[in-house]
CHARMM-style PDB file with segment names, atoms N, HN, CA, C and O in Angstrom:
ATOM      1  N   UNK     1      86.867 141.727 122.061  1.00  0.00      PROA
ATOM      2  CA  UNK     1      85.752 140.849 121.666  1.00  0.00      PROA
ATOM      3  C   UNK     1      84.412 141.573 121.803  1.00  0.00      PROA
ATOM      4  O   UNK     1      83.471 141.474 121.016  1.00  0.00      PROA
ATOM      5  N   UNK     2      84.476 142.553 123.270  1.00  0.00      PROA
ATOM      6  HN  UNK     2      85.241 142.634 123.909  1.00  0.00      PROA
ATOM      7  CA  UNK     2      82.699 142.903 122.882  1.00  0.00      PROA
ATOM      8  C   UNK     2      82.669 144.065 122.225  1.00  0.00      PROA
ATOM      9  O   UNK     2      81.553 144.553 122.409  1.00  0.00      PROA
ATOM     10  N   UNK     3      83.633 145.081 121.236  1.00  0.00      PROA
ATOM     11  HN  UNK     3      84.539 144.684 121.087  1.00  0.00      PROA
ATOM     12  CA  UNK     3      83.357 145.610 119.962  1.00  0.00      PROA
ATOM     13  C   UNK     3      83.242 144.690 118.997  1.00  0.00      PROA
ATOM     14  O   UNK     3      82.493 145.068 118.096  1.00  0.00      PROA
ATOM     15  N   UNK     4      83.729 143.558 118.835  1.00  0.00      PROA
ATOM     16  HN  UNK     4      84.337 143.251 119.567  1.00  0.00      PROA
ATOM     17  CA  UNK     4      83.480 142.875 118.047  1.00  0.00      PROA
ATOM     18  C   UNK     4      81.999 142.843 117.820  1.00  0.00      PROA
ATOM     19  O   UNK     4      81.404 143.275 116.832  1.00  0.00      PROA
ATOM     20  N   UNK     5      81.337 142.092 119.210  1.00  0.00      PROA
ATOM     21  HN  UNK     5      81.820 141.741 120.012  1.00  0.00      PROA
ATOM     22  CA  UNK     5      80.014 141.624 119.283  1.00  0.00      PROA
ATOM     23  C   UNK     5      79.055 142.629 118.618  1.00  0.00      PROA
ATOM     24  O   UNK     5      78.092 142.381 117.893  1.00  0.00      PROA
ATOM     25  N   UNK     6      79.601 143.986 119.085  1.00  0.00      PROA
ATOM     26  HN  UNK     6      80.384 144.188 119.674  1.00  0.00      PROA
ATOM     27  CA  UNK     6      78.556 144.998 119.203  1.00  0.00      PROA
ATOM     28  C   UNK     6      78.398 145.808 117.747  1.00  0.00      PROA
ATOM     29  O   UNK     6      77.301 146.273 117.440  1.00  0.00      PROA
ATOM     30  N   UNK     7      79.857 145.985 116.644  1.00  0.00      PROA
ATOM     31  HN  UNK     7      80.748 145.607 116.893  1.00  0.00      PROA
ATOM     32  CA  UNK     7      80.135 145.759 114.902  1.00  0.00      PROA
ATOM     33  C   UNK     7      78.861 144.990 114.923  1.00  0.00      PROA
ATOM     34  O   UNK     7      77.826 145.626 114.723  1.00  0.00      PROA
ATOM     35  N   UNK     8      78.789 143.602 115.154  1.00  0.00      PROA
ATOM     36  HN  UNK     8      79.630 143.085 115.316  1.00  0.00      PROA
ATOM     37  CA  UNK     8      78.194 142.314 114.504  1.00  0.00      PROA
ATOM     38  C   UNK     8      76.298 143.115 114.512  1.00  0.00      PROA
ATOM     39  O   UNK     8      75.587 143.566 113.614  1.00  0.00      PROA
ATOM     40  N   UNK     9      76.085 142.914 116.250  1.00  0.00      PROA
ATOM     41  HN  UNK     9      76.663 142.548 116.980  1.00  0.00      PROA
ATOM     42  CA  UNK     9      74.520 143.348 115.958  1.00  0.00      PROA
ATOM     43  C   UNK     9      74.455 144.912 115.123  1.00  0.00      PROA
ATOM     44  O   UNK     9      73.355 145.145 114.622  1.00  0.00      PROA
ATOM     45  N   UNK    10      75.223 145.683 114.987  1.00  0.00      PROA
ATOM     46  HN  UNK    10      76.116 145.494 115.394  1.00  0.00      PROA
ATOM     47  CA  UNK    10      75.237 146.965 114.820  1.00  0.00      PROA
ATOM     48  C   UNK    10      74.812 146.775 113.129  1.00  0.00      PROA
ATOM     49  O   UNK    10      73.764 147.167 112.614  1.00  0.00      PROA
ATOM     50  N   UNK    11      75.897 146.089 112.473  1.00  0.00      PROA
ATOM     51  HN  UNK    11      76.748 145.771 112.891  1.00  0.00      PROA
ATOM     52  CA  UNK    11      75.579 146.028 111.144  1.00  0.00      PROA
ATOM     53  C   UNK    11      75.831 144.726 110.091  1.00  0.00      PROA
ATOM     54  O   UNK    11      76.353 144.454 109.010  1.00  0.00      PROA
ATOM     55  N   UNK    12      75.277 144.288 110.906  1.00  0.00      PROA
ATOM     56  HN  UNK    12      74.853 144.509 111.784  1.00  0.00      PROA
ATOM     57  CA  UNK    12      75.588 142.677 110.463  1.00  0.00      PROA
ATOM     58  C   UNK    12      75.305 142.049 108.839  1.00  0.00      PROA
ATOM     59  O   UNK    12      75.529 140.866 108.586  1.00  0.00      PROA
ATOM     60  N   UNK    13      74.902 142.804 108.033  1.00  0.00      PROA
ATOM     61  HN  UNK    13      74.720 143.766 108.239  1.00  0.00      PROA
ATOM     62  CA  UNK    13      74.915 142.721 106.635  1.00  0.00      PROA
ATOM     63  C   UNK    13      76.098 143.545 106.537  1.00  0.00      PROA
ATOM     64  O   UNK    13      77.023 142.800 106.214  1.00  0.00      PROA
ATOM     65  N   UNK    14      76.489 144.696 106.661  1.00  0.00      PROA
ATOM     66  HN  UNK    14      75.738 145.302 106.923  1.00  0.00      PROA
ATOM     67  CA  UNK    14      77.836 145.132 106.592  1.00  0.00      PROA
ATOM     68  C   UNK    14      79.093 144.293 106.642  1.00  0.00      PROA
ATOM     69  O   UNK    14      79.887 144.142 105.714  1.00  0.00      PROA
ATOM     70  N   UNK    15      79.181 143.666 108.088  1.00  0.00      PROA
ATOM     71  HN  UNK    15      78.536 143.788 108.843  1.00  0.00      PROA
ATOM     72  CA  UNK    15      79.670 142.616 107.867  1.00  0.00      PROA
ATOM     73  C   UNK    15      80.028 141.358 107.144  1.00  0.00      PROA
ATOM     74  O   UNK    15      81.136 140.942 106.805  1.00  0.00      PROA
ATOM     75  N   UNK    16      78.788 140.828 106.979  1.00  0.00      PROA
ATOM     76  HN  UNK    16      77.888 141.166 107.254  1.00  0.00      PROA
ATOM     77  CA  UNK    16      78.842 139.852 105.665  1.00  0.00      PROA
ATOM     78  C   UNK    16      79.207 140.215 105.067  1.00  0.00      PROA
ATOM     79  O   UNK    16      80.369 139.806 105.060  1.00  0.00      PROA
ATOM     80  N   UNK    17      78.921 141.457 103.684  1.00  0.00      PROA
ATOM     81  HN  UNK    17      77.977 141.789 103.689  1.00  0.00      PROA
ATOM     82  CA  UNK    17      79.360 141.612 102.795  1.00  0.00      PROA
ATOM     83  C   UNK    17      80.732 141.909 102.790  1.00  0.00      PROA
ATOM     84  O   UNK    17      81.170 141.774 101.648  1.00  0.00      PROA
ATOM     85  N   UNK    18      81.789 142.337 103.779  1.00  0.00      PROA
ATOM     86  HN  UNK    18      81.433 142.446 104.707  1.00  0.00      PROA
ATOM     87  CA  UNK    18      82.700 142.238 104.192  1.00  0.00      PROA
ATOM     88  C   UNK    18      83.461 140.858 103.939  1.00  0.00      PROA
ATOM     89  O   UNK    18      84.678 140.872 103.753  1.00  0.00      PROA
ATOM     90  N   UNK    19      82.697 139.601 103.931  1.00  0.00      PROA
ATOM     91  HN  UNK    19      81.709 139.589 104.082  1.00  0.00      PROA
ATOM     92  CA  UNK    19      83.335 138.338 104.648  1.00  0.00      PROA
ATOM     93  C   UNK    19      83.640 138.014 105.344  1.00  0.00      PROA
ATOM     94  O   UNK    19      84.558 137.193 105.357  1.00  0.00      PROA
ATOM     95  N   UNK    20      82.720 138.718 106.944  1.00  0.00      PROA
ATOM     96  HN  UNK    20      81.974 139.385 106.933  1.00  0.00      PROA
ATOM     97  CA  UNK    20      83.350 138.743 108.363  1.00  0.00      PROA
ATOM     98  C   UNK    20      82.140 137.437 108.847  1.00  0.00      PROA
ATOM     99  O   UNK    20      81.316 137.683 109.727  1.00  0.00      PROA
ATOM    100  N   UNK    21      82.169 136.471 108.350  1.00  0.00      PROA
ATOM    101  HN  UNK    21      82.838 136.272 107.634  1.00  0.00      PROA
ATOM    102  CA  UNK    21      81.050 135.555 108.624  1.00  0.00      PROA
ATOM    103  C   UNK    21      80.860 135.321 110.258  1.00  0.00      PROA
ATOM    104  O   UNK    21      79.928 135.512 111.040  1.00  0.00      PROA
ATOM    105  N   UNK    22      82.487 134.707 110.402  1.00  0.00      PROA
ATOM    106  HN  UNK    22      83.244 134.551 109.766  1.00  0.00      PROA
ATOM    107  CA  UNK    22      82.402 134.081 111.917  1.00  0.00      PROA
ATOM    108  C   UNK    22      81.745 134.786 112.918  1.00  0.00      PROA
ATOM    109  O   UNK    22      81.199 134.268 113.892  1.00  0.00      PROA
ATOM    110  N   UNK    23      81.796 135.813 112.701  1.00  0.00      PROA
ATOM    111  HN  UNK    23      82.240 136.233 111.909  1.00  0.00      PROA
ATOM    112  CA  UNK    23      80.567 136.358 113.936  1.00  0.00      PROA
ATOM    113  C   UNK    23      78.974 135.668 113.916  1.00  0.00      PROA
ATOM    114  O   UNK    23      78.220 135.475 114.870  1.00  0.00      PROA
ATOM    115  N   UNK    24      78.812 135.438 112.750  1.00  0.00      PROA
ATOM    116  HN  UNK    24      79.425 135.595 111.976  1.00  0.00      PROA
ATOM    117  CA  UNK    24      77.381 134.950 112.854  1.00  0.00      PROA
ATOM    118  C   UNK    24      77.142 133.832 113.899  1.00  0.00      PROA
ATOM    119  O   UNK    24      76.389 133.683 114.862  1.00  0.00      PROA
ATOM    120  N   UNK    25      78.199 133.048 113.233  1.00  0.00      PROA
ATOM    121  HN  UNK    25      78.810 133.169 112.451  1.00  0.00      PROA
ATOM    122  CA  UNK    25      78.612 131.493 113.884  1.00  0.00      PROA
ATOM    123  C   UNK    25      78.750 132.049 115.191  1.00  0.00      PROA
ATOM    124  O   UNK    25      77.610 132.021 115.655  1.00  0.00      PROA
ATOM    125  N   UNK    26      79.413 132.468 115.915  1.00  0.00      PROA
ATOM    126  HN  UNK    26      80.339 132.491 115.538  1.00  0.00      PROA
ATOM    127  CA  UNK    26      79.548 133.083 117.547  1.00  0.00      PROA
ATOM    128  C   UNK    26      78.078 132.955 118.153  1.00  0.00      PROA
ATOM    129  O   UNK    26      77.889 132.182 119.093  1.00  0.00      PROA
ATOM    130  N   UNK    27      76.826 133.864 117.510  1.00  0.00      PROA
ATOM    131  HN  UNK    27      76.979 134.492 116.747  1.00  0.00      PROA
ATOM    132  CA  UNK    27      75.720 134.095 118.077  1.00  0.00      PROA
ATOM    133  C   UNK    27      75.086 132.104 118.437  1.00  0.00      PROA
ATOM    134  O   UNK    27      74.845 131.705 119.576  1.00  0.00      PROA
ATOM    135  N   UNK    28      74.976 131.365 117.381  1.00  0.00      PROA
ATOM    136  HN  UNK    28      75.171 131.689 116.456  1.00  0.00      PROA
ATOM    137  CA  UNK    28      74.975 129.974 117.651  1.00  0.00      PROA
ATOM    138  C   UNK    28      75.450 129.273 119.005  1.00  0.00      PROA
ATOM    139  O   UNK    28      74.801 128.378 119.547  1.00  0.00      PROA
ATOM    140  N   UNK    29      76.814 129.848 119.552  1.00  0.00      PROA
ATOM    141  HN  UNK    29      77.341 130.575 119.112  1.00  0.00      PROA
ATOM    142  CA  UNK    29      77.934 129.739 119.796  1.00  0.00      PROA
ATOM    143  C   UNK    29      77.501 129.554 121.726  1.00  0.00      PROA
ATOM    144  O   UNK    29      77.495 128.733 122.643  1.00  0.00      PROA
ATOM    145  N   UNK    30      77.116 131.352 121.311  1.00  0.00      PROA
ATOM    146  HN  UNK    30      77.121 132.019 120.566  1.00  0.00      PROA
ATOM    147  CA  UNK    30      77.367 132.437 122.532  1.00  0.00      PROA
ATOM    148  C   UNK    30      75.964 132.534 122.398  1.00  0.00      PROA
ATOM    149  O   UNK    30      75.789 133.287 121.441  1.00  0.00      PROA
ATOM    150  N   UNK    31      74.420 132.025 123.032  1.00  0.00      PROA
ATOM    151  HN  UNK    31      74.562 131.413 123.810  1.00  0.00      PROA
ATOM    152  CA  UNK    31      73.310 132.797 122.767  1.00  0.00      PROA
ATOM    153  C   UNK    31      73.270 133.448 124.069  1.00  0.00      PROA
ATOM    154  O   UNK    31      72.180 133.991 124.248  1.00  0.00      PROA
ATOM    155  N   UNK    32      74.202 133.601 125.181  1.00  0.00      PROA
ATOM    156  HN  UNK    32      75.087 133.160 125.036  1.00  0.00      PROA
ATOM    157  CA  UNK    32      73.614 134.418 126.367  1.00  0.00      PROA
ATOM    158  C   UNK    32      74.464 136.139 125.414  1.00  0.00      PROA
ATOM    159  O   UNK    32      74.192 137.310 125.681  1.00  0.00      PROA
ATOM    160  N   UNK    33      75.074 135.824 124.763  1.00  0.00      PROA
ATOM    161  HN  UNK    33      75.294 134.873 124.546  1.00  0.00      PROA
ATOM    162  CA  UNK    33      75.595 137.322 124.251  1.00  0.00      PROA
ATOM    163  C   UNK    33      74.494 137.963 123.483  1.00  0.00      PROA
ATOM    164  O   UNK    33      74.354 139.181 123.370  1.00  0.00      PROA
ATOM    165  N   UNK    34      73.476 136.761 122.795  1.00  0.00      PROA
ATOM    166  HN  UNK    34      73.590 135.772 122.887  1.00  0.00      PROA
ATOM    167  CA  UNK    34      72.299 137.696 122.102  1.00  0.00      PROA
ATOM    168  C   UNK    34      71.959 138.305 123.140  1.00  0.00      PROA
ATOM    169  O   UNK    34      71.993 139.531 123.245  1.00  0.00      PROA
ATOM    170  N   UNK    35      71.628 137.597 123.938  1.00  0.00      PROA
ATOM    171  HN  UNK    35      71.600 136.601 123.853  1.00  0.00      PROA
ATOM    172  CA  UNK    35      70.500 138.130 125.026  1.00  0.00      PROA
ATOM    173  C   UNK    35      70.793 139.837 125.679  1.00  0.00      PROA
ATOM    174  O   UNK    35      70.074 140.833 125.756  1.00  0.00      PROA
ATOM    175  N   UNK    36      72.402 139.501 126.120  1.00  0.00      PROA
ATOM    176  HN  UNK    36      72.987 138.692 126.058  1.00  0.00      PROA
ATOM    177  CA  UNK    36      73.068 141.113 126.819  1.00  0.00      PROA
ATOM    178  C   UNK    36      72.886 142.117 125.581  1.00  0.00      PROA
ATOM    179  O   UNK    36      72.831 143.315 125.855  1.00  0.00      PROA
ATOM    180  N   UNK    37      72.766 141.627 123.920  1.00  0.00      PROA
ATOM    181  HN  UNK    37      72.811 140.654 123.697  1.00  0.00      PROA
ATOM    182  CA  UNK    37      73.070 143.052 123.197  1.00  0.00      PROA
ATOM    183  C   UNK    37      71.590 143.005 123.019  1.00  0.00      PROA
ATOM    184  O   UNK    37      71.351 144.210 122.942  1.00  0.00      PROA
ATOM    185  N   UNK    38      70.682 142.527 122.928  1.00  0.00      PROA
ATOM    186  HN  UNK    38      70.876 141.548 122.990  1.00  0.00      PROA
ATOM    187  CA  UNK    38      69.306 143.064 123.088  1.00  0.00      PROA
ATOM    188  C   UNK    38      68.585 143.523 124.264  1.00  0.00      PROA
ATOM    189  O   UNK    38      67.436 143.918 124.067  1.00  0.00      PROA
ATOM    190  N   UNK    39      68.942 143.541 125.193  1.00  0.00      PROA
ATOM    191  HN  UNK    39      69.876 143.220 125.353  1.00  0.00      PROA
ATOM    192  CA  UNK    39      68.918 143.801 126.739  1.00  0.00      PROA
ATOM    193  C   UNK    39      69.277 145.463 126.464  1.00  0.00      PROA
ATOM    194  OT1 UNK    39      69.389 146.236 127.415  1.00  0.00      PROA
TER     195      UNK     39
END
């Protein structure tokens, strides 16, 4: 899960265009995880 997280902030239009949406939805989800990958 936290490569997952870290794909997501890393390249998160990459993603989308992928169709890897649900990560977005996670950040909604999970906002103490924004906080650790901008930290």
């Amino acid at each position: 899960p936290r490569d997952t997280c870290y794909v997501a902030s890393e390249g998160l239009p990459e993603l989308k265009y992928s169709g890897y949406q649900p990560v977005v939805h996670l950040w909604d989800e999970f906002p103490p995880l924004k906080d650790i990958l901008k930290a």
